[in-house]
C-alpha positions in Angstrom: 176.1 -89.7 11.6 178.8 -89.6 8.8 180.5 -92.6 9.3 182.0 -94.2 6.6 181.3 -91.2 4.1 183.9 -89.4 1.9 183.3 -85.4 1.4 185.2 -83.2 -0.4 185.6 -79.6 0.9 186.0 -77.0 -1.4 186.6 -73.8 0.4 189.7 -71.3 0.6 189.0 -69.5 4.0 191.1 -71.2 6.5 188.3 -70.2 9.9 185.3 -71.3 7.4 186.7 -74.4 5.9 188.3 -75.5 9.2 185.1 -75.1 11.3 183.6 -77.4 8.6 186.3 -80.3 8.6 186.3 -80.5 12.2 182.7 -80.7 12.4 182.4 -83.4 9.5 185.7 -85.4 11.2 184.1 -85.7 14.5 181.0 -86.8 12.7 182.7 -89.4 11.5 183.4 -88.4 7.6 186.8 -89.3 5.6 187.2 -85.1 4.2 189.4 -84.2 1.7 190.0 -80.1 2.0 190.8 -78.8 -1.6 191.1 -75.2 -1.9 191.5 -74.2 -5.2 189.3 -74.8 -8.1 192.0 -75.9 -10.5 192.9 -78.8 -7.8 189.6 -79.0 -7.2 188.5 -79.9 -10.8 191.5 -83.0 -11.1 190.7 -84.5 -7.7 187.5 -84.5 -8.5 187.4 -86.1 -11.9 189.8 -89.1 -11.0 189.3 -89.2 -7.5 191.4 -92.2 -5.6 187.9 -92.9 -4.0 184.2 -92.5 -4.6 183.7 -89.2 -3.4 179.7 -88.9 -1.8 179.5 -85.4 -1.7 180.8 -82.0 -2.3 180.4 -79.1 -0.3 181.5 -75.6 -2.3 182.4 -72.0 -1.9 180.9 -70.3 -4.7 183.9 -67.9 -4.7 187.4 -69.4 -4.6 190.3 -67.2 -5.4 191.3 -69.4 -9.0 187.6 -69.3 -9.9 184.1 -70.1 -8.4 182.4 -72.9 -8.0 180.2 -72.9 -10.8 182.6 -73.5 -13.5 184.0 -75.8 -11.8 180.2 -77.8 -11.4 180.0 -76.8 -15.0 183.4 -78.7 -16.1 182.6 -81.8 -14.3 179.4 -82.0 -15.6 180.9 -82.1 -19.2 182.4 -85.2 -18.6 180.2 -87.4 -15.8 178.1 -86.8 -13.5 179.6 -85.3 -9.9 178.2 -86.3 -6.7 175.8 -84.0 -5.2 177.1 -80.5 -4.7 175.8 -78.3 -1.5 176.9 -74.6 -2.4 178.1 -72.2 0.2 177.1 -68.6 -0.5 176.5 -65.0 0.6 173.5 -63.1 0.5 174.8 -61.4 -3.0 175.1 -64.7 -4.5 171.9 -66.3 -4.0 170.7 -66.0 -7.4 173.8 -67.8 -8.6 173.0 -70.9 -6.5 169.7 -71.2 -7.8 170.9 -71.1 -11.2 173.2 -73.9 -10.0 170.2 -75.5 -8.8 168.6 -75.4 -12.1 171.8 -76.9 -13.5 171.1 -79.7 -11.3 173.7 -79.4 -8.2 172.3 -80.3 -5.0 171.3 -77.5 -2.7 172.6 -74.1 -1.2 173.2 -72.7 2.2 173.9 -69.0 2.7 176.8 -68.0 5.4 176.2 -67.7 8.4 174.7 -70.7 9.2 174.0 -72.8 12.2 175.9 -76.4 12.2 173.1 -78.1 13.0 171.0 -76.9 9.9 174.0 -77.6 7.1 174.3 -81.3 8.8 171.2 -81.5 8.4 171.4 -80.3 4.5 174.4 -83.1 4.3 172.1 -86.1 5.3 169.2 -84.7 2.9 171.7 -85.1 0.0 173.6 -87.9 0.7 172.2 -90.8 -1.4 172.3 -94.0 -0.2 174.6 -96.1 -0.9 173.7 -99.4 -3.1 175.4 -102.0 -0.6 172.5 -100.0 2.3 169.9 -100.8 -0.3 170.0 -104.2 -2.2 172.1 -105.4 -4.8 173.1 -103.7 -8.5 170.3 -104.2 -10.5 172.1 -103.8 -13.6 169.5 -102.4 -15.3 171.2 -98.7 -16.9 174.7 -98.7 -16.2 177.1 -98.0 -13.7 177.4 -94.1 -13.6 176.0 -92.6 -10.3 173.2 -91.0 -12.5 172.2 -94.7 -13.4 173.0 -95.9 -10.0 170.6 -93.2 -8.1 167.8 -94.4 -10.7 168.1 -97.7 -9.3 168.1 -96.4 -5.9 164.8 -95.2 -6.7 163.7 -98.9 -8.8 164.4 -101.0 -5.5 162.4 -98.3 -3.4 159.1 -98.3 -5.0 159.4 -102.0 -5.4 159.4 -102.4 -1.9 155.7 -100.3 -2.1 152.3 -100.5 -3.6 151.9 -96.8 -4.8 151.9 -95.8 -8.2 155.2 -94.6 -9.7 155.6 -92.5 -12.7 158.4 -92.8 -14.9 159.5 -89.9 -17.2 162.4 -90.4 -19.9 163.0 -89.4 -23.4 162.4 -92.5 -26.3 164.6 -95.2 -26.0 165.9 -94.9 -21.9 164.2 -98.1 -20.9 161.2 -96.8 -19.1 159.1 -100.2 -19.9 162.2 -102.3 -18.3 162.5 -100.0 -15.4 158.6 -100.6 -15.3 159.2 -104.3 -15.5 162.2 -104.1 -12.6 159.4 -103.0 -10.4 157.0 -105.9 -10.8 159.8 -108.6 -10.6 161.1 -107.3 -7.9 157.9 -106.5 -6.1 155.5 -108.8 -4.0 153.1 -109.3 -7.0 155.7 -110.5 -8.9 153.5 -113.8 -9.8 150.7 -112.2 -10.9 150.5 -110.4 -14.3 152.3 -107.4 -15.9 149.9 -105.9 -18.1 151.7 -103.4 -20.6 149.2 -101.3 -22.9 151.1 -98.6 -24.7 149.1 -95.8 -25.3 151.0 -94.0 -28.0 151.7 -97.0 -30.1 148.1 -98.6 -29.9 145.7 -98.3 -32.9 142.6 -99.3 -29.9 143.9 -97.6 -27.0 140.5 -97.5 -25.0 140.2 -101.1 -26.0 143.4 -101.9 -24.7 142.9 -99.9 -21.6 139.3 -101.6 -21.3 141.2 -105.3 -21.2 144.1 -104.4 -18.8 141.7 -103.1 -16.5 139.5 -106.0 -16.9 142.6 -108.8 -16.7 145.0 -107.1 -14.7 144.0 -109.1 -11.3 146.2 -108.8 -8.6 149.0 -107.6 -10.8 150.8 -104.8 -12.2 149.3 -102.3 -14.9 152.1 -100.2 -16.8 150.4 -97.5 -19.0 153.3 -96.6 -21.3 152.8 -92.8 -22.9 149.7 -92.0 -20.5 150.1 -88.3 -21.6 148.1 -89.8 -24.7 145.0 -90.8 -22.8 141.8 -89.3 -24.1 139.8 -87.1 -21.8 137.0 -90.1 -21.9 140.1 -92.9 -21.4 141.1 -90.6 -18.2 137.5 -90.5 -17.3 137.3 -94.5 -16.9 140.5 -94.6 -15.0 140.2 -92.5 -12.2 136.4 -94.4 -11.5 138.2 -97.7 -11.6 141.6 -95.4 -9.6 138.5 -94.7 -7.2 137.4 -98.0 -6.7 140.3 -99.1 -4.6 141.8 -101.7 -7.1 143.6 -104.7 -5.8 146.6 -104.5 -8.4 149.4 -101.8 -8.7 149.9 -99.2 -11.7 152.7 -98.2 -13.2 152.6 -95.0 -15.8 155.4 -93.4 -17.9 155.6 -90.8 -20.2 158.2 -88.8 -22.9 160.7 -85.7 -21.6 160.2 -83.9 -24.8 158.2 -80.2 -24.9 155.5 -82.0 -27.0 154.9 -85.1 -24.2 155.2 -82.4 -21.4 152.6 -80.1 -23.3 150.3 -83.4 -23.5 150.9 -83.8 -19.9 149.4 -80.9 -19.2 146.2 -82.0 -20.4 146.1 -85.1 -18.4 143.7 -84.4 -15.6 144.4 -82.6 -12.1 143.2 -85.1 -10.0 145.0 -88.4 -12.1 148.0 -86.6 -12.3 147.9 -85.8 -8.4 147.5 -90.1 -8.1 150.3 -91.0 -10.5 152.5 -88.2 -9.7 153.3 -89.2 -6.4 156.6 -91.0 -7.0 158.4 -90.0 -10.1 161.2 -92.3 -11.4 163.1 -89.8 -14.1 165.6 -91.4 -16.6 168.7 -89.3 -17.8 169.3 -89.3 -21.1 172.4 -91.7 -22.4 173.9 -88.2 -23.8 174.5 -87.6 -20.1 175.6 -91.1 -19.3 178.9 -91.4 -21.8 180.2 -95.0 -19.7 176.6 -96.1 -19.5 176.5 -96.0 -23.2 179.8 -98.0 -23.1 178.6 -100.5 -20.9 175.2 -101.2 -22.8 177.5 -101.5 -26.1 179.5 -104.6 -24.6 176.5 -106.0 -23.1 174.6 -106.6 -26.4 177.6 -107.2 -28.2 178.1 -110.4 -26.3 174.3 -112.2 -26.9 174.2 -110.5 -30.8 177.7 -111.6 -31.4 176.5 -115.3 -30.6 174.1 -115.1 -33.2 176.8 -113.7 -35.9 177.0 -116.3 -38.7 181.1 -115.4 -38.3 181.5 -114.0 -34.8 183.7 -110.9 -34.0 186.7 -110.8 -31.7 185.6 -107.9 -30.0 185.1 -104.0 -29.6 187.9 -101.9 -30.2 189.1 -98.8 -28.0 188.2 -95.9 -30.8 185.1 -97.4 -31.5 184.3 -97.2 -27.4 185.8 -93.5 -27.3 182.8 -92.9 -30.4 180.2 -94.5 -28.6 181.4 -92.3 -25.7 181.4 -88.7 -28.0 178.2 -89.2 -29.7 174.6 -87.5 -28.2 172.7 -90.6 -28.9 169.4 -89.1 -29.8 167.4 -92.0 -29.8 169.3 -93.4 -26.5 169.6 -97.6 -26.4 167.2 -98.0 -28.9 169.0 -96.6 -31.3 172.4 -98.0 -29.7 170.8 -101.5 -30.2 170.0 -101.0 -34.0 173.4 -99.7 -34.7 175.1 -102.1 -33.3 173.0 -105.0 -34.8 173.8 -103.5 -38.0 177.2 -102.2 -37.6 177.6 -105.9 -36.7 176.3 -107.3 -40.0 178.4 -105.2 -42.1 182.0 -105.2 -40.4 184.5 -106.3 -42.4 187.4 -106.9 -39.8 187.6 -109.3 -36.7 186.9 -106.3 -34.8 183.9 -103.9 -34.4 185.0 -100.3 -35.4 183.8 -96.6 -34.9 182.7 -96.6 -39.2 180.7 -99.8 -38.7 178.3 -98.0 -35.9 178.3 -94.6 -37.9 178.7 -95.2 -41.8 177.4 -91.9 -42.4 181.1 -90.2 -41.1 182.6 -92.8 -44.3 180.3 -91.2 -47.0 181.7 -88.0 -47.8 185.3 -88.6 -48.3 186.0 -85.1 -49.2 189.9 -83.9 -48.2 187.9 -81.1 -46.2 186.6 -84.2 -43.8 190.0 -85.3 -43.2 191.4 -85.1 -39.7 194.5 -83.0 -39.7 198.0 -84.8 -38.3 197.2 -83.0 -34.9 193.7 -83.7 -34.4 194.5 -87.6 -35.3 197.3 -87.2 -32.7 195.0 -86.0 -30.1 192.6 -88.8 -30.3 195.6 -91.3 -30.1 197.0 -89.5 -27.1 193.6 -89.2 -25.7 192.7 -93.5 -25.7 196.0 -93.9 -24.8 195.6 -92.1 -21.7 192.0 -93.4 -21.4 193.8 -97.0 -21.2 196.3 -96.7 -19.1 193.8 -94.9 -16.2 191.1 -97.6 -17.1 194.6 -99.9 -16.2 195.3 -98.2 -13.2 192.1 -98.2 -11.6 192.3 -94.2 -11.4 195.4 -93.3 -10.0 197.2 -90.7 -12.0 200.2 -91.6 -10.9 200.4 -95.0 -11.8 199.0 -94.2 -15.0 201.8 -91.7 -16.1 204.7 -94.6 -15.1 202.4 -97.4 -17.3 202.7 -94.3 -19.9 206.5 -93.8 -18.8 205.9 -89.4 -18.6 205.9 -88.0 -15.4 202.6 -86.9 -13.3 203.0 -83.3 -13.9 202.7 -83.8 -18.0 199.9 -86.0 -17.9 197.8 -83.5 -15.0 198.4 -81.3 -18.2 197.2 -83.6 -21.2 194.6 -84.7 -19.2 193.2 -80.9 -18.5 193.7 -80.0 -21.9 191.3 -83.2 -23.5 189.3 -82.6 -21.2 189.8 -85.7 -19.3 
């Protein structure tokens, strides 16, 4: 049932967490029994695997397993998480629920019913389910979003997509008709929020749509007369398929909830949500050198590259407006570098403008970035493994487990 499937066992009770590894071995699972939090938290962040799931004590005798959902979340995002708890815990574990860990299962429990929690949270795995699309980036966040792309492509239904400005809901959108069965027929995208004519537009799509796919973009900004006309034609069995997406924000969800009961019932049915790139640092890496390449083609004088502290600034930076606003930085961050070499000022000129001593990084703080890329490299080099990276590094294991937990790495 667990064949092929790597799990991570958090638990310090020798009875509990050896009733569990048994169980998941003769199912088949590779398990890795941690039980500390501290060792926990490194095996975890630079496993020498992909690790598919994690299943936690809440209380370990180091710390619990909140913090330690809480420090990998800072830096990627962990596999699902199915908490073990007591009866005095529970409201714990649905605050970890809330922080977006998997599930919870209070002790005692029968075997039969946490396997069954096990399969519910396992995600598939993208080799089960078609190729990479490529679409968002290679974190498991991105990945799982995917997942969820080639699934409703493979269906008529509608699919809502939710995501803040600038995730790429209209390419997810368009992911869905190329890779669907209507793929020759037309992909008619009317975006609501932007459109001067909206019931115009709405009126043609409907009209010219065919066979095809209808994306509304921003439905939340339908008028009561606009949602009206849709749910007749919604009624009417149309041949083609629709598509709808709208913002994350508390002002889209407030004009959500004036979008009818019965048309949110029909386009709610499968929900596509898009994590925002401040949750997806190496996403927002890997979209940086996957412009670069095309814009750099069209540089008058073309650049020899991206260097290391400019990816380690992509990487620290909440990216409010997501890959929209990566795109127009690094169009013009482009047009205005000066060296061979894109670099952190030419993305973010507004860190260069006050040049006050004040703004100054101190000897210590400069040292910490250096030390931190350094080590960034040499894992990146090493595929992972701590302790090749510490010989490429030439310091032993111990003092780098140490850097690495105070940068946070």
């Amino acid at each position: 049932m667990l064949k092929g499937r790597r799990i991570a066992l958090v638990e310090d009770d020798e009875i509990m967490g050896g009733s569990i590894y048994q169980r998941l071995k003769l199912e088949g699972a590779e398990v890795v029994w941690i039980k500390l939090a501290q060792r926990a938290l490194g095996a975890l962040r630079t496993p020498r695997a992909p690790i598919d799931l994690v299943v936690c004590d809440i209380h370990l005798p180091d710390g619990n397993g909140e913090e330690l959902f809480s420090a990998l979340c800072q830096t990627s995002s962990p596999p699902p998480f199915l908490f073990l708890t007591g009866q005095g815990s529970i409201d714990q574990a649905v605050r970890l629920l809330h922080r977006g860990a998997g599930d919870y299962i209070t002790k005692p429990f029968d075997m039969t019913a946490f396997l069954n929690r096990l399969l519910i949270l396992l995600r598939p795995r993208l080799s089960e389910a078609g190729p990479i699309l490529e679409l968002l980036g290679p974190s498991q966040a991105a990945q799982a979003c995917e997942l969820l792309v080639l699934k409703a492509s493979g269906h008529d239904e509608p699919v809502l997509i939710r995501g803040a400005v600038g995730t790429g809901k209209a390419l997810i959108a368009k992911a869905i008709h190329t890779r669907s069965d209507r793929r020759s027929a037309p992909f008619v995208h009317i975006n609501l929020g932007r459109s001067a004519n909206a019931s115009d537009e709405l009126q043609h799509g409907l009209q010219n749509v065919g066979e095809g796919t209808l994306f509304l973009n921003g439905i939340s900004y339908l008028t009561a007369d606009d949602q009206s006309c849709l749910m007749r034609w919604l009624d009417g069995k149309p041949d083609c398929r629709m598509l709808a997406a709208c913002g994350s924000s508390e002002e889209d969800r407030l004009r959500a909830t004036q979008l009818r009961s019965d048309l949110l019932a029909q386009i709610g049915q499968n929900e596509i949500p898009i994590p925002p790139l401040r949750d997806r640092p190496d996403d927002a890496v890997w979209l940086l050198h996957r412009l670069f390449g095309p814009l750099n083609t069209r540089q008058p004088s073309q650049l020899r590259g991206i260097s290391e502290l400019t990816d380690q600034a992509v990487r620290d930076y909440d990216w409010p407006g997501n890959g929209r606003e990566l795109r127009a930085r690094l169009i013009q961050g482009m047009s205005r570098a000066t060296n061979d070499m894109l670099f952190p000022s030419d993305l973010f000129p507004e860190r260069i403008t006050d040049r006050d001593e004040s703004r100054m990084m101190s000897l210590s703080e400069a040292r910490e970035v250096a030390e931190r890329n350094q080590i960034i490299a040499a894992l990146e080099r090493a595929g992972g493994q701590v302790t090749k990276a510490a010989q490429l590094l030439r310091v032993s294991r111990t003092t780098l487990w140490e850097k690495m937990q105070r940068l946070g790495l």
